[in-house]
N, C-alpha and C positions, 0 to 999 in steps of 0.2 A: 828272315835273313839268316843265311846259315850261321853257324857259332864260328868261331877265329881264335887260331892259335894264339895264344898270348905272347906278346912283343911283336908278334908277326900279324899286323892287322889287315893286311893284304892276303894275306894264305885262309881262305876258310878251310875248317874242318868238315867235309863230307861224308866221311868214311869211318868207320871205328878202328880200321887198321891206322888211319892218321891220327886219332884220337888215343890210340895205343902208342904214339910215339911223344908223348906232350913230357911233361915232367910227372909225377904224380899226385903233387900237391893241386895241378891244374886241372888233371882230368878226374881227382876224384871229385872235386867240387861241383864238375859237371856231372860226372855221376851219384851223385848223394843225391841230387833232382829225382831220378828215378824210385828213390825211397820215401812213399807214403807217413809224411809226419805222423797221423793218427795212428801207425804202428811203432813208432820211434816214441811217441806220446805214451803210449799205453803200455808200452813196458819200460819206460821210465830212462830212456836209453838220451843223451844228451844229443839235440839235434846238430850240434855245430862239432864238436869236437868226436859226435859218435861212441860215446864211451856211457856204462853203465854207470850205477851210480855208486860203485869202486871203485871207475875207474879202469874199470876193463875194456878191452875192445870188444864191443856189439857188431862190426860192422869191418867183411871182409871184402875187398877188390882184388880180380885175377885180373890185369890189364898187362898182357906180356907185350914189351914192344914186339913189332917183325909181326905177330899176330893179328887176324881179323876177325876176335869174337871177345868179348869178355861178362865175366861173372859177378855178381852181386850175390854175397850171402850173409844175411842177418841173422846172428846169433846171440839175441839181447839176453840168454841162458848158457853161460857160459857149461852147465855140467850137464847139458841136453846137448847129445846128437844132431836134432831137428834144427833145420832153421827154420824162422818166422819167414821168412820169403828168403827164394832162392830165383835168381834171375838172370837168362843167357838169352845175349843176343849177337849176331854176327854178320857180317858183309855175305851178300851170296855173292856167287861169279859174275852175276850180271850187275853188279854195282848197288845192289838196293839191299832197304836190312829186314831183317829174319829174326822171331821171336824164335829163340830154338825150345826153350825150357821157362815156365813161370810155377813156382808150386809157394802156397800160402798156408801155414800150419797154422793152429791155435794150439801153442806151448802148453796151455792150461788145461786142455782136455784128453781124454784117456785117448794111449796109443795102440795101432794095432799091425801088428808083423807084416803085413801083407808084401814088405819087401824082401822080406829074406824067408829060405823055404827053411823044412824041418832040418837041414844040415847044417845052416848059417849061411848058405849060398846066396848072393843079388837075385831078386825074381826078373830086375828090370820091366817094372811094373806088368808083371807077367807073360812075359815074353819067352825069358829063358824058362822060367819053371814059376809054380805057383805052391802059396800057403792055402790050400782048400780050407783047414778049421779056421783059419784067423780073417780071412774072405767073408764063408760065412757068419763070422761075429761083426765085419766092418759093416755086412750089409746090412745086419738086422737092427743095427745101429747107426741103417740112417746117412751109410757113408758112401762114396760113389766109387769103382775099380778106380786102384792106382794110391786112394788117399791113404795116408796111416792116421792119420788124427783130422779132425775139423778143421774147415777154413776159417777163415778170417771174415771173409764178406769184402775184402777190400780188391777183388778182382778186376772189378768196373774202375776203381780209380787207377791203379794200376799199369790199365789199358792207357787212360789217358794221359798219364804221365809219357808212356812210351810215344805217345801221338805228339806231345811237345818236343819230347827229344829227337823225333823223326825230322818233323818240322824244322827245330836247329838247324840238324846236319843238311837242311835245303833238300828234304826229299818231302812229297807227300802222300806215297803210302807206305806199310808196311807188310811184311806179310805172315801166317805163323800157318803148320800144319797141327791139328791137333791130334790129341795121342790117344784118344778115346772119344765115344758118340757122346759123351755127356759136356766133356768139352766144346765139340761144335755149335752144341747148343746154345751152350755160354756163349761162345763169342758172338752167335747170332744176334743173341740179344743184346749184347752190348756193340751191337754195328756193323762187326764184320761180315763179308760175302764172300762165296764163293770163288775161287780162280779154278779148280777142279771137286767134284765129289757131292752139287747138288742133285742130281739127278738121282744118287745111289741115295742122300740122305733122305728124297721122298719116296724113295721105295720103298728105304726100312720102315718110315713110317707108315707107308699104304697096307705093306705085309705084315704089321704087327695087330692089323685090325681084324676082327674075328673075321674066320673065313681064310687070312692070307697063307701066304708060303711062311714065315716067322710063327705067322700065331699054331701054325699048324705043328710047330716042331718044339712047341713049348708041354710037354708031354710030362711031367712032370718026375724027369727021371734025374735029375737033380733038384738039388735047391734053387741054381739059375736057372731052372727052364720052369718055374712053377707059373700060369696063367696069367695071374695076375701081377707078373713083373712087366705086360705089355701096358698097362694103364700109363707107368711113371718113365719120364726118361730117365733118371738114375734105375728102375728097375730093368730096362732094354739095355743099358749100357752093360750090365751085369751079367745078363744073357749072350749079349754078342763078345764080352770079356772070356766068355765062357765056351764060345766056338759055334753059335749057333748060326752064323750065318756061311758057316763052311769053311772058311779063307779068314785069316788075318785080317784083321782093322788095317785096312790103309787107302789110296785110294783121294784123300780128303786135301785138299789144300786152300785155304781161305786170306784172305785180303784186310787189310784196318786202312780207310781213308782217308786222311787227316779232317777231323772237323762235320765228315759224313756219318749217316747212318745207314748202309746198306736196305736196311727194311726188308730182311728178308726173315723168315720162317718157316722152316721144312717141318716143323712139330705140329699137327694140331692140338687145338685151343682148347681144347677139353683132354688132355695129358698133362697130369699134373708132374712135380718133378720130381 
């Protein structure tokens, strides 16, 4: 059953731009749902009132009336930059909703620049421009393009959170493009399919196997193009972060079905990640 305006129990809430028009005391209630306890637990952040345990606010809402997207940023480190989860989701035009942005830090592990180049300048996960020295330390450390520090591990529930609040709003899918190949993967696994970009994902994987167009261009004339970055999918993601597939990442667009698990798989099983 969809969610309902409060006092208005006739009016459901379908839409996050209707959800942006609530009061705020209403809609953040609805959204603090979206916020994984076992991260509000673990840094000690008070689940109901959302506050540290000074008393500070851990936990920020960008919910503008007149608007169809808003954000969720957990900052349970008030004098760290990073948030422990940062989370955008938005109406598209055709009335259904859109994971735009999900990133999950672990605050307690060392950080790494990869977002800003040697000038101070955004990379935008390297799109506009890159940190090549601090790339190659995220990698060697285990980290995938785009991350500055460690995840959490809390991705999968995360998903599922977003599957009940899809549900609420009386929809039951949702959709997200991801912003790198190591992503796709992720979301595979935790269910989602394709709407565009499977056919491209079993390419990458056909061409990264000795013998293909990828493995053949891993030539060891960087640090992303060394061999053995084709075994791992964070080691491929690196590679093609890195331009090796000619063109820009893009191309990709995937689907969450409330309650489904796609079953699908463009990786072979012997890739480890």
């Amino acid at each position: 059953m969809p969610a309902r305006i409060p006092g208005r129990e006739c009016v459901p809430i379908r839409s996050i731009r209707m959800l942006n028009q609530m009061p705020d005391t209403e809609k953040h209630a609805i959204l603090r749902r979206l916020i994984p306890s076992m991260l509000l637990r673990d840094f000690g952040v008070d689940p109901i009132r959302l506050v540290d345990a000074q008393g500070r606010p851990a936990v920020e809402f960008e919910t503008i009336p007149g608007t169809a997207y808003f954000i969720i940023r957990v900052r349970p480190v008030p004098e760290e930059t990073d948030c422990a989860l940062y989370l955008q989701l938005a109406d598209t035009p055709f009335s259904q909703l859109e994971l735009l942005l999900v990133i999950l830090n672990n605050l307690r592990s060392e950080r790494f620049h990869v977002d800003r180049d040697e000038h101070g300048n955004p990379t935008q996960f390297g799109t506009l421009a890159r940190n090549i020295p601090e790339e190659i330390r995220a990698m060697k450390a285990g980290l995938a393009p785009g991350q500055v520090r460690r995840g959490l591990g809390l991705l999968r529930e995360v998903l599922f959170l977003i599957e009940d609040f899809t549900a609420a709003l009386g929809h039951d899918t949702f959709f997200l493009t991801p912003l790198a190949y190591h992503t796709a993967v992720l979301f595979e696994r935790y269910g989602c399919g394709y709407v565009q970009g499977r056919v491209k994902m079993e390419w990458i994987d056909r061409e990264f196997r000795p013998g293909g167009e990828l493995w053949e261009r891993l030539d060891r004339s960087s640090p992303f193009r060394q061999p053995e970055l084709a075994h791992s999918v964070r080691g491929r993601s690196w590679a093609i972060h890195d331009g090796i597939l000619g063109e820009p990442w893009n191309g990709v667009r995937m689907y969450k079905r409330v309650g489904y698990d796609a079953g699908i798989r463009t990786v072979s099983p012997d890739i480890f990640w």
